[in-house]
N, C-alpha and C positions, 0 to 999 in steps of 0.2 A: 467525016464528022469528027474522030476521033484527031486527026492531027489539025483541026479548027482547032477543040477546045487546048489543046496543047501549047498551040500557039498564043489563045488567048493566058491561059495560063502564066507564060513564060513572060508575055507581055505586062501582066499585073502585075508577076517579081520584081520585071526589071522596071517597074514605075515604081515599087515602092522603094527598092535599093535605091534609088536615084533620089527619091521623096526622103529617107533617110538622108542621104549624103548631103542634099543641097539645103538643110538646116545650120542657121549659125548658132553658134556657144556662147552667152553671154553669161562667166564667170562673174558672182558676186561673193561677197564674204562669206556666205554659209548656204549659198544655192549656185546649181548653174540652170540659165533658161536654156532651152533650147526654139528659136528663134529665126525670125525673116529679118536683117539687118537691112533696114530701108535708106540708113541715111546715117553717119557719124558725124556731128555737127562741133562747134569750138567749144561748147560746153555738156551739152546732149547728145544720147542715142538716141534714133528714131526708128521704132521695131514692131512686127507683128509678129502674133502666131500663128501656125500653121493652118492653113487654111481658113483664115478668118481675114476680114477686110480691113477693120480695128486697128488704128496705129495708138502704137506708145511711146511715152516720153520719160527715159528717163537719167539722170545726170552722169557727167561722165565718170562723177570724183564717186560712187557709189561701185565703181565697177571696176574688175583687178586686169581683168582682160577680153579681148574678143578671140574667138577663133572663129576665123570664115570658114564657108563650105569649101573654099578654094583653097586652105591647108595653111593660109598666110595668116599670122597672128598681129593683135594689134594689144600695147601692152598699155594698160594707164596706172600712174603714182597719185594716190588718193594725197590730199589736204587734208583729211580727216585721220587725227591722231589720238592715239589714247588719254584721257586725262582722269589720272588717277587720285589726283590731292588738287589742293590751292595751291599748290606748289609747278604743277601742271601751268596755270592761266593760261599764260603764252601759248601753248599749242594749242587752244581753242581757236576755232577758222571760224572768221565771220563772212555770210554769204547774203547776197541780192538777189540772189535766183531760186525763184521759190521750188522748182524741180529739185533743187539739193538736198532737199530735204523730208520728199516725198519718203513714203514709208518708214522714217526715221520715227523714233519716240518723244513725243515730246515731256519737256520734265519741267516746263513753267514759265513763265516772261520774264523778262529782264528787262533793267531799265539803268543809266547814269547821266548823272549829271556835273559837268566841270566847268567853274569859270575863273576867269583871270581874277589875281589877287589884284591887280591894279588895269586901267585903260591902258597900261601899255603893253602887256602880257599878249606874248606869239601865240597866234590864233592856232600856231599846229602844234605847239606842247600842248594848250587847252583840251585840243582835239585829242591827242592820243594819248590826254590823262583820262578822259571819258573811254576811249578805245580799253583803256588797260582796266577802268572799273567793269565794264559790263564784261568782260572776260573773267574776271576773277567771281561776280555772282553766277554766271555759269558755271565754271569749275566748281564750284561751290553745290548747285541744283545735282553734280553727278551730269553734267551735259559736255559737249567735246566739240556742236557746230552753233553759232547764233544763225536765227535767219532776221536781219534788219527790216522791221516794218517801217519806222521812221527816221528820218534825224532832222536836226535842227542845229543852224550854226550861226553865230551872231559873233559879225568884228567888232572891234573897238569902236564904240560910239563916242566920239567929247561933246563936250555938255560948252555950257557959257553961264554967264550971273545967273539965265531963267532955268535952264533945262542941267540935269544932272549927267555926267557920264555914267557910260554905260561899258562893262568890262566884259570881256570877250566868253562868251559863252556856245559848250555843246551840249546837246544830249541828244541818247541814240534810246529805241526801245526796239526791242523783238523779242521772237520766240527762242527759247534754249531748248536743242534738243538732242539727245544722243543716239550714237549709231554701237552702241556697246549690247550685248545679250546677256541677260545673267539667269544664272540657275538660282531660282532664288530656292527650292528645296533645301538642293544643298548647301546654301549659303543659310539657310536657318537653321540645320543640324549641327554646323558649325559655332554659329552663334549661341546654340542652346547649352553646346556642351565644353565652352571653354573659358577661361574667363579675361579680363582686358586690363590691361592698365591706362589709364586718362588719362592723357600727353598733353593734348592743345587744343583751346577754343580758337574761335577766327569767328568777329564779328565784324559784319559790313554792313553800315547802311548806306540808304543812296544818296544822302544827301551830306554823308561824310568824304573826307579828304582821299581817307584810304582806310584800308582793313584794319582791324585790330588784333593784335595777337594777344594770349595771356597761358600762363603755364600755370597749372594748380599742381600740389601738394600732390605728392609723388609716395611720401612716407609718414605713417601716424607719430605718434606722441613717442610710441616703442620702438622707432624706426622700420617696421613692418611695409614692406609692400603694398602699397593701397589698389586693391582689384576691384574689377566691376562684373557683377553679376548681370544678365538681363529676363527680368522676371516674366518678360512675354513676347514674346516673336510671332509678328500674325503675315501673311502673306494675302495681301488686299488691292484692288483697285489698281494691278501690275506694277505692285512695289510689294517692299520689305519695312516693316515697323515694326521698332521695338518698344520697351519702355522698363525705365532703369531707376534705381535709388541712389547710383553713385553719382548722377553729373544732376547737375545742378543747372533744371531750366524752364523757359519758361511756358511751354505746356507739356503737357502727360506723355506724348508718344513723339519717335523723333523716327524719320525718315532713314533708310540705309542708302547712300548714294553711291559708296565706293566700297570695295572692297579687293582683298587679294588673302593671302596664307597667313600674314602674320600683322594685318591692321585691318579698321574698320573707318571710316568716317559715316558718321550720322551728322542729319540736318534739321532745322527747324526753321520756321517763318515766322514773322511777327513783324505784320504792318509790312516797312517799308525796309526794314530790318532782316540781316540771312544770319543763320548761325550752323557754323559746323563744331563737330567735337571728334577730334582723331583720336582713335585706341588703337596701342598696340597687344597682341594678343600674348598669352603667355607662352607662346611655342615662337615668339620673336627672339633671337639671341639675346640681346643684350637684358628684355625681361626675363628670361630664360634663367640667366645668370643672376641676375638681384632676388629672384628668388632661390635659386639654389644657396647664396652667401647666408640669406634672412633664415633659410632653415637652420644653415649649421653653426648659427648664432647660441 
C-alpha cells in the first residue's frame, strides 16, 4: 500500500514538473504570459492557457518574444515606436489588422483629407499627403499606431464643355491609439510642482494643407522669463488634465498627451481642429539657464 501511494506520489511530481516545463513564454512589454503556443502565424500568435480549450489571438508586433517549452527562442522587432512630439509623425505605424491593436488604448479618431491642386496632380503624392496628415493628428492625440477603418481614392477625372474635372483626391479615417503606459501620479506631482515655459502651438485642421506652427513671446516687457503655472491637475477618465492661465485657448482644460523630464505637450479639440502646446519645464537646460542669466540681472 504504502509503495502504491509513493508511486502515485512521484507520478503527480513528475506530471506537474513536466505541466511546468511544457508551457511557452509569451514576452510582452510589461508582462510575460505563460502559455500553449498553438500556431505562429505572418502576423499573429495563436495561443491557449493552461488547461483551457479557448484560443487566442494576438498580434505579432505587440510581442518582444517567444520562448518555447523546447528552449528555442523566437524573437519579433515591434513597428510600434515611441512618439513623443509632432516631431515624432513619421514613426506613427498605420495598421489593417484590427488584432494590432487589441488591448492597446485608444486616444480618438482621426481623419485627412488630400487633393490635387490641379486634374493632373500624382495620384500617389495626393495619397501620401493624406498618409502624412493623419500621422501628424495622431502624434498630436499622444497616439504611436492608427488602425484604418476606411479610405477612399479618386483619380483624376476630366471634365468637357458639360461636366467639370475632377482632381485627385484621398482620405483615410481610423482609430488612433497608443501602446505607451504612464504614471500619471507621478506625472501630476511633477506638474503640480514645477513650472514651464511655452515654446509652441501646432495647429492642424483637417481640411488644411498642413500644420501650423507659431512661437509666442518667450519674455515680458522686463525681459523676464515668461512661466506657466498649472492651477489644477486632475487625473480622470485614464488621462491627465490640466488647466492653465498662461496659454491661451480655446476651452478650460487641455489634455496631457506627452510627456518626459524636462517637456510637456498638452492638447485640445475643437471641431475639426487639433491643437497642441509644447512646454518646456524649468529643470530643461537651456530654461535652466535664461532663468539663472534673468535672476542675476
Amino acid at each position: 500500500m504504502k509503495k502504491a501511494i509513493l508511486v502515485a506520489i512521484c507520478i503527480l511530481f513528475t506530471t506537474t514538473i513536466f505541466a511546468q516545463q511544457a508551457l511557452d513564454k509569451i514576452f510582452l512589454k510589461d508582462e510575460i504570459r505563460m502559455v500553449v503556443i498553438e500556431e505562429v502565424g505572418i502576423n499573429t500568435i495563436k495561443y491557449r492557457h493552461k488547461d483551457e480549450a479557448t484560443s487566442y489571438i494576438i498580434s505579432k508586433h505587440q510581442v518582444d518574444k517567444i520562448e518555447f517549452s523546447s528552449g528555442r527562442e523566437e524573437v519579433f522587432e515591434s513597428p510600434f515606436k515611441p512618439v513623443k512630439s509632432l516631431e515624432d509623425s513619421e514613426k506613427v505605424y498605420i495598421s489593417y489588422i484590427p488584432q494590432d491593436v487589441e488591448g492597446l488604448k485608444a486616444m480618438g479618431d482621426v481623419f485627412s483629407k488630400a487633393t490635387g491642386v490641379t486634374a493632373l496632380a500624382s495620384i500617389n503624392n495626393v495619397k501620401n499627403r493624406a498618409v502624412r496628415k493623419i500621422k501628424i493628428e495622431a502624434a498630436m492625440l499622444g497616439a504611436n499606431v492608427i488602425l484604418i477603418g476606411d479610405t477612399f481614392q479618386r483619380g483624376n477625372q476630366y471634365g468637357n464643355e458639360n461636366i467639370p474635372s475632377n482632381a485627385t483626391m484621398t482620405t483615410l479615417s481610423g482609430i488612433a491609439y497608443s501602446t505607451e503606459k504612464t504614471d500619471f501620479t507621478s506625472l501630476k506631482e511633477k506638474l503640480e510642482n514645477n513650472r514651464f515655459q511655452y515654446f509652441q502651438s501646432a495647429k492642424l485642421n483637417r481640411n488644411a494643407w498642413d500644420v501650423n506652427l507659431q512661437y509666442p513671446e518667450t519674455h515680458n516687457a522686463k525681459g523676464e522669463l515668461i512661466l506657466v503655472d498649472f492651477e489644477n491637475v486632475v487625473i480622470r477618465d485614464g488621462g491627465l488634465y490640466v488647466q492653465t492661465k498662461g496659454i491661451r485657448t480655446k476651452g478650460n482644460e487641455l489634455k496631457v498627451v506627452n510627456s518626459n523630464e524636462e517637456m510637456v505637450v498638452l492638447m485640445e479639440r475643437d471641431g475639426k481642429t487639433i491643437y497642441n502646446y509644447t512646454l518646456f519645464s524649468e529643470k530643461d537646460p537651456k530654461v535652466a539657464m535664461a532663468i539663472k542669466i534673468a535672476n542675476s540681472k
